[in-house]
N, C-alpha and C positions, 0 to 999 in steps of 0.2 A: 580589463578583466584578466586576458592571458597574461599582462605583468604581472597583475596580481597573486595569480596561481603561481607564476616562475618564480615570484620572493616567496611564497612558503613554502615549497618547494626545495628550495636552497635552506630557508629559516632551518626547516623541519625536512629532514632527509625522505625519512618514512612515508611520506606521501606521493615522493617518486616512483612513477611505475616503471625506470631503470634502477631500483634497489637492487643486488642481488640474491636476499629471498626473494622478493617480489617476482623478478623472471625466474628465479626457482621452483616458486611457486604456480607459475603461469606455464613451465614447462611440465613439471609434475603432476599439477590435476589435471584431472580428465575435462570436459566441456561437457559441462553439469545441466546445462540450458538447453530444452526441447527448440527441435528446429523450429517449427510452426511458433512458438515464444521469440524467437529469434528475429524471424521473418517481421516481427509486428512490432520493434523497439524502431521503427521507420513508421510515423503520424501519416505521411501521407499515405503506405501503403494498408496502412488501417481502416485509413478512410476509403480508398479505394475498394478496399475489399468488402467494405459495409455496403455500399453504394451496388458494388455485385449481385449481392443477396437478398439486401430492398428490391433490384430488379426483377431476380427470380421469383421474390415473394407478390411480387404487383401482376406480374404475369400468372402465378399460383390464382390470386386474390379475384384479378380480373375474369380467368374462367368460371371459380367455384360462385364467384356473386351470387350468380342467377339460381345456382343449385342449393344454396344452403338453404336451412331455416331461417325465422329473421331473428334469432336470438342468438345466432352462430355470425348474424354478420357485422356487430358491433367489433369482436374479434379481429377479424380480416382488414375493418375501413381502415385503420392506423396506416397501411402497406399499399394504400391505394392514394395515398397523400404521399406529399414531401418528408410530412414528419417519420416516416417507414425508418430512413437513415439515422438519424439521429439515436431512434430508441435500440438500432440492431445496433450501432456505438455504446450506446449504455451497457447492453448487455455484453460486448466484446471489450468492454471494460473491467467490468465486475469478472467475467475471466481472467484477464492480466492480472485484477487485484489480486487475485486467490492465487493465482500459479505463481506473482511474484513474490508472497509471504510464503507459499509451501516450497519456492523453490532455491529462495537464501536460506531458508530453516536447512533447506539439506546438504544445500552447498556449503555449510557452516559448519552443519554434524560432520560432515564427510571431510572435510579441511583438517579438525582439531582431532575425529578422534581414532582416521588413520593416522597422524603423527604421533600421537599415543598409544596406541596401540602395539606399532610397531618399533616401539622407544626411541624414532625418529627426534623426538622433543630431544632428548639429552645431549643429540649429536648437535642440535643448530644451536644448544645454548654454550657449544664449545667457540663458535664463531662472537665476533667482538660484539654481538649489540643483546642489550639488556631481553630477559623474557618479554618485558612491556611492549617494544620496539617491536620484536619477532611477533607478537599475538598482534597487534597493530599492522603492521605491513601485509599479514596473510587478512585479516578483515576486508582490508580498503581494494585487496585482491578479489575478495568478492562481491564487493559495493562497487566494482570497475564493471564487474561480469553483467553485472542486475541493471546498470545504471540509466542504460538505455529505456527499459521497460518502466522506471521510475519516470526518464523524463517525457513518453508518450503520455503516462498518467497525467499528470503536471498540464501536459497541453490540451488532453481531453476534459480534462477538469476548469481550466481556464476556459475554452470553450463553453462548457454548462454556464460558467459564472454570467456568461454574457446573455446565455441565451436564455433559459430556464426562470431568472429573478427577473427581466423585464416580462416577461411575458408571465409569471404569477403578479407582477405589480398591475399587469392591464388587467389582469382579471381582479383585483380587488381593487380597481379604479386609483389605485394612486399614482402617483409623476415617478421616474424612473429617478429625477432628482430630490424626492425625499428617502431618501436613504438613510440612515443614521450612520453613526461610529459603532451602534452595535451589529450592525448589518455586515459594516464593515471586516467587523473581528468575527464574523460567523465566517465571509469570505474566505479571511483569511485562516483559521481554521480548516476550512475545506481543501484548501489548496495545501497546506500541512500535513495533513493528518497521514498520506499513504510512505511520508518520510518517518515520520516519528512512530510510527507502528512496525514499520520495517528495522528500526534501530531497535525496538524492543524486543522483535522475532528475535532476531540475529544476536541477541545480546543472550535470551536463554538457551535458544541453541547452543552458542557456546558453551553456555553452562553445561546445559545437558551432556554436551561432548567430554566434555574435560572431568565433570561425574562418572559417566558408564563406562565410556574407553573402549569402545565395543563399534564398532561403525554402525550394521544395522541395528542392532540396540539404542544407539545413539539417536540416528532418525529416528526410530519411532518416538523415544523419548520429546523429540525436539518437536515432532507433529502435535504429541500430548500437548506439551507446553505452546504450542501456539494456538492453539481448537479452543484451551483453558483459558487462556491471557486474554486474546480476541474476541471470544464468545462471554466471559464475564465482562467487559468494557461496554459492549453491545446491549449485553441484558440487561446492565443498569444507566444504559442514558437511556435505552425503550420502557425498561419499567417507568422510570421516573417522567417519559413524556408521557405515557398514559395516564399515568394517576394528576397529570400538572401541568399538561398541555392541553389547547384546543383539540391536536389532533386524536388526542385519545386511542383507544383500543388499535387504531389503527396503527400506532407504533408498534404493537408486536408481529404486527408483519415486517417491519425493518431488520428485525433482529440478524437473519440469516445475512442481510446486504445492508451492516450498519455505516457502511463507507459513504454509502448517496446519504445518510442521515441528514448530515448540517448543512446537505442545500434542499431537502423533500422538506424541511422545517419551517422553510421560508414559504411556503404555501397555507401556512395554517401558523400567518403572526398572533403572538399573544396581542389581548387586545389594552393592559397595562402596560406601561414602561419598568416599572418592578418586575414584572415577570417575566418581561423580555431580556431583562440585563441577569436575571436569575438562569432565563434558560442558556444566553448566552454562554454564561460561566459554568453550567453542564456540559455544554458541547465544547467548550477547552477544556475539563477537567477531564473528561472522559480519552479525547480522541487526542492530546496533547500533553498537557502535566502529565497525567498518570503513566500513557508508555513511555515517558520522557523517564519517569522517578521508576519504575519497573525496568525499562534498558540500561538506567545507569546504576543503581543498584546492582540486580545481573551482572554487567560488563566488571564493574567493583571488582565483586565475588572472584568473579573465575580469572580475573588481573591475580589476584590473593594466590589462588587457587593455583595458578600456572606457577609464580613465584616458589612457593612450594614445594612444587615437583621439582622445579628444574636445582 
């Protein structure tokens, strides 16, 4: 693999992060990344930290037992088991997801449209390498920053894969070895999706950047465009699981955390192979084509767009 990366590397210059926009770029921005964000692109010290707080909570859980109602202590049992970890990971996940799409959104506004702003763009398009190259090199400058927190995702997600489908397979009584190829591309979907949503942020941030020209302007713009992009993606594979899934109405509570979507779906299998291979191709349409065809579109545009100016 690291041969691999050293031949394109050399192939394709732009990908080196000894370019010299690249360390221009690396000395010039600020460090856009919250420490605590920082501190958690480290798996184990994630898990660590989760493992803390199930303690705290089990200790919480253990005094209040006796004190609650008993409608209050369905609540608390989750933190008095094993399973306590797991679900304070869930939810220290769904954190990274949101801070790592709002925090290349800004790191992206903040990249293109103080170069523009300050008609920085004109002076690097006097150096030897094409706008393409210069808009390319500053990207992968910030897909270097972010990368870590992508590959904690990656591994928290892999973990669910393992964990979460055998254990809805015991509960609807099947063998962990009838799995289909469509089960399979749900998988693999899942483990997708927080890359190809990330490339769509980043793809209209840039837009956004290279439209307003305005730094804070820019952010907000770029927040718009991701609340917009991500929240219609969301709507319409939960619309469409309620009105045409088993789990019904119960999809519009995914809306807000449509990222656990295409593994919460494996809990409630269609009971046709037609409608399993239909929803399948919901959950890639939605969470893959489309920010796939929305980021490269985007990225197009403001390739055109930088072209232009410079």
């Amino acid at each position: 693999m690291k041969a691999l990366w050293a031949w394109a590397q050399q192939r394709f210059p732009a990908l080196d992060e000894r370019h010299p926009v690249a360390q221009r770029e690396t000395r010039f921005m600020p460090s856009l990344m919250p420490d605590w964000v920082r501190r958690f692109t480290n798996f184990w010290t994630l898990v660590g930290f989760a493992a803390l707080i199930h303690g705290v909570l089990f200790c919480v859980a253990a005094v209040l037992y006796s004190l609650l109602s008993p409608d209050l202590i369905p609540l608390i049992s989750p933190f008095l088991t094993p399973f306590g970890t797991p679900i304070i990971l869930a939810v220290l996940h769904t954190v990274l997801y949101w801070a790592l799409l709002f925090g290349v959104s800004r790191h992206m506004a903040h990249s293109f449209s103080c170069e523009l702003e300050a008609q920085r763009w004109s002076v690097l398009r006097l150096t030897p390498y094409s706008s393409d190259t210069l808009a390319l090199v500053k990207v992968l400058v910030v897909v270097r920053a972010w990368y870590g927190v992508l590959r904690v995702l990656f591994a928290l997600r892999s973990c669910a894969l393992i964990i979460l489908p055998l254990a809805f397979a015991a509960q609807r009584s099947r063998e962990a070895g009838a799995l289909s190829s469509l089960d399979v591309i749900s998988a693999a979907t899942f483990l997708v999706q927080p890359f190809t949503e990330t490339f769509m942020v980043a793809a209209l941030s840039l837009l956004s950047a290279i439209l307003v020209q305005q730094p804070r302007w820019a952010r907000l713009c770029a927040y718009g465009a991701l609340i917009l992009s991500v929240g219609a993606l969301n709507g319409l594979l939960s619309m469409w699981l309620t009105f045409n899934a088993p789990m019904g109405a119960l999809a519009g509570l995914l809306l807000p955390v449509g990222h656990w979507t295409p593994l919460i779906v494996t809990a409630f299998p269609p009971h046709s192979v037609a409608l399993h291979a239909v929803q399948t191709f919901v959950l890639a349409l939605t969470t893959v084509f489309l920010p796939l065809l929305i980021g490269t579109i985007a990225f197009g545009v403001s390739l055109w767009r930088l072209r232009q100016l410079a």
